[in-house]
N, C-alpha and C positions, 0 to 999 in steps of 0.2 A: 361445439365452441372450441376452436383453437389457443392456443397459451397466448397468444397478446388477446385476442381476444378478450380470454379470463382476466390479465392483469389491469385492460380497462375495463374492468366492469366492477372490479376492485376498486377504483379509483373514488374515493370521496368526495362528493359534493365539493366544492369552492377548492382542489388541488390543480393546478393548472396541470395541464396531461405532459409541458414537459419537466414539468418538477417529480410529477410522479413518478415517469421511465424509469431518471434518476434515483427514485428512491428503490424502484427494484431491482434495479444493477447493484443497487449497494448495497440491502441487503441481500440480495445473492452471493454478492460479495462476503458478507459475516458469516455466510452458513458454509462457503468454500474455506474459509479460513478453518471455523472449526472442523468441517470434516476430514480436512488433512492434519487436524493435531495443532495450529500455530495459533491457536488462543493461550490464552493467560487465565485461566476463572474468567471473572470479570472486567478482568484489566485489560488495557491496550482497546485501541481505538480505531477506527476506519471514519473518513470524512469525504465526503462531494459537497463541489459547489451548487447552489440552486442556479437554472440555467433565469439570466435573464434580472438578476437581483444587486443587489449591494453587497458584493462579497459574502452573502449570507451562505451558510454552507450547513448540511448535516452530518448528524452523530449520532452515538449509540445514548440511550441514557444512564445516567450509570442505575448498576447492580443486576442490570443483565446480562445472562450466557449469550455468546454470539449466536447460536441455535436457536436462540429466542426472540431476537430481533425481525421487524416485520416491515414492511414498509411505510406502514402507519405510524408504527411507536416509534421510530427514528425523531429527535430533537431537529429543530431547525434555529438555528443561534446566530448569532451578526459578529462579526470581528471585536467586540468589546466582551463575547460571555453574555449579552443577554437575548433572553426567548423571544424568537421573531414568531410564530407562534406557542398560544399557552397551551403548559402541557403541568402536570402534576410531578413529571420528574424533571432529573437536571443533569447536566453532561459530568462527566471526569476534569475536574480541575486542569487538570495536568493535560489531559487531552486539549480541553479549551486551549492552555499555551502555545502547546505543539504547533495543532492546526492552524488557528487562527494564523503563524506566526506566517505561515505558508502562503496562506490563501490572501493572506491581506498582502504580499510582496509580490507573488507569481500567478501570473495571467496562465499559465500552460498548469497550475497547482489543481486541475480541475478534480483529483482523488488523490487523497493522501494517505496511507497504509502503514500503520504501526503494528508493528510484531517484536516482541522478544522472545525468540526461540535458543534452544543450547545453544545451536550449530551457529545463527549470526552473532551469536554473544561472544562465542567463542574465537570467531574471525576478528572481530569488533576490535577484543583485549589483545591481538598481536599485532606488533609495532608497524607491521608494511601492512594488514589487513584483508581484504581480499586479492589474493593472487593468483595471475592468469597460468593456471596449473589447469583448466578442463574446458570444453568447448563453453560449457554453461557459462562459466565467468567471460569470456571473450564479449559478449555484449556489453559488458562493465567497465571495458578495458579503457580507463583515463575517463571515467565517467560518475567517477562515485567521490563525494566529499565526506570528510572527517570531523566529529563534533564531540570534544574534547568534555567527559562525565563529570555534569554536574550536583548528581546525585537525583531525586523525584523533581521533577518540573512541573514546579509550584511558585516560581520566578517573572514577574512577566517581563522581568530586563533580558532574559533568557531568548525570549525573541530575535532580538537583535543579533545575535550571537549565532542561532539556528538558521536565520536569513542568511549571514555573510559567510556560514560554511559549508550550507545546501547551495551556494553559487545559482550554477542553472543545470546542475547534477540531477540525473532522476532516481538516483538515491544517495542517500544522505546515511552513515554509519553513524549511531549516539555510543561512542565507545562504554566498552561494558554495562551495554543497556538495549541493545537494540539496530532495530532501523524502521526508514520512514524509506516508502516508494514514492515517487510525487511522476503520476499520468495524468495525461490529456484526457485520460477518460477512467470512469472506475474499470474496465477489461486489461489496460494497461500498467495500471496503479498492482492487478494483481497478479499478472505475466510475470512483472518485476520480481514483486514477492517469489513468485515459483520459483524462477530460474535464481534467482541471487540465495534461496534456499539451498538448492540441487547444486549449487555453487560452492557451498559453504561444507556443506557436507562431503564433498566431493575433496576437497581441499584437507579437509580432517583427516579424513581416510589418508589421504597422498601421506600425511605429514606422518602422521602414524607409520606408514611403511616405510617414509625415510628413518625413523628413528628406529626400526629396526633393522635397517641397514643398506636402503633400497636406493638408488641412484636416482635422482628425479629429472626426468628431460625439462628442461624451461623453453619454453618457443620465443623467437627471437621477440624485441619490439615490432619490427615491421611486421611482422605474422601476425602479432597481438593487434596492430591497429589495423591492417588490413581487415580481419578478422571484425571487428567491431565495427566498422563500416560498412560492412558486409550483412551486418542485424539490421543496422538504422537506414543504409539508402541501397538497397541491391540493386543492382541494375539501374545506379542510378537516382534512382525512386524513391521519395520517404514513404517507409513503412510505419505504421501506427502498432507496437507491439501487441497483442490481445484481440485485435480485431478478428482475427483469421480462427481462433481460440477458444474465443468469448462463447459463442452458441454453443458449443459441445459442453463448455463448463456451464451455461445455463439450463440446457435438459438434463446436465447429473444433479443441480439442485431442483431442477420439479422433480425427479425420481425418488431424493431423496426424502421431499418432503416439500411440496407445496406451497405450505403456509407462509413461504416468507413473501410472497407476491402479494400478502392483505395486508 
């Protein structure tokens, strides 16, 4: 039996086989996040929409490790916070805000990827925020919106507020809090994550060497959008960031561990 195979055979009684996919890109999704380190405990959120539905989208439930998510115990919830199926748990308040805020505004919000790591926290709380100082960032380049911290997102007037400064940006900064990748698909939702990680980090590093003395080259504008345009249409062409990605990162979570496909 081959691996799609296994994962529909996985697949529950009465789950429509494209909801299920969805559920195992996502959580393949949670076990990628933690295996590179960008969980939180329990905190912080990942979401897809259900293909085919009323904005309905899933989540983690709260009080578990992203390691532990499955494709089964994934919530499934409507744009108001409540259970499109019953389940005995219940999502992250604040996550409900987040996403919902997304999914109910943007058609392309099909995954939406919360991380608070040092390094984007750290980009987040300075005044110009990420800058195109490394090839990584060049794909971001006049592509990322600013969302000024309002402390835990437990607000739901908050929404409003996250809609008009995620524009149609595929990531959105929560200053000194975080950020949100918003893909067309979950593969894209966590490209984003990577590289605006490797970005952030990268830009740390720079800043550090300038403060101890070091000259920093800046590439002109035109380089920087060239450069960016160069991610999203080569040749031309729209590219779907993740797709090309996506299977190499899905055989490192079967290796790592199986279980999240049940």
């Amino acid at each position: 039996m081959d691996t799609i195979e296994a994962r529909q055979a996985a697949r529950p009684s009465g789950v429509d086989p494209a909801e299920w996919a969805v559920r195992v890109d996502l959580a393949a999704c949670y076990r990628l996040i933690a295996h590179y380190g960008w969980d939180d405990l329990i905190f912080t959120h990942i979401s897809a929409r259900v293909p085919n539905s009323d904005h309905h989208f899933l989540i983690n439930p709260e009080g578990y490790r992203f390691n532990e998510i499955t494709a089964s115990n994934l919530l499934k919830i409507d744009c108001d916070g409540k259970l499109v199926t019953p389940s005995a748990n219940k999502p992250i308040f604040a996550g409900f805000v987040i996403h919902s805020a997304l999914h109910m505004s943007r058609d392309d919000a099909q995954c939406v990827l919360h991380t608070h790591t040092e390094a984007n926290i750290a980009v987040g709380a300075q005044e110009q925020g990420l800058l195109p100082l490394s090839q990584f960032a060049m794909r971001f380049y006049n592509r990322v919106g600013y969302h000024a911290y309002e402390g835990p997102s437990n607000d739901l007037d908050e929404r409003t507020r996250l809609i008009r400064d995620a524009a149609d940006h595929p990531v959105l900064v929560l200053r000194n809090h975080g950020i949100l990748t918003i893909g067309r698909s979950v593969a894209e939702a966590f490209i984003l994550q990577y590289y605006f990680e490797r970005a952030s980090r990268t830009q740390l590093q720079i800043q550090t060497a300038a403060a101890a003395g070091a000259k920093i080259v800046m590439p002109s504008p035109e380089v920087c959008a060239q450069a960016a345009r160069n991610y999203t249409m080569p040749n031309g062409k729209m590219r779907q960031a993740g797709a090309r990605e996506w299977p190499a990162m899905v055989r490192l979570v079967e290796q790592l561990d199986p279980s999240y496909a049940t």
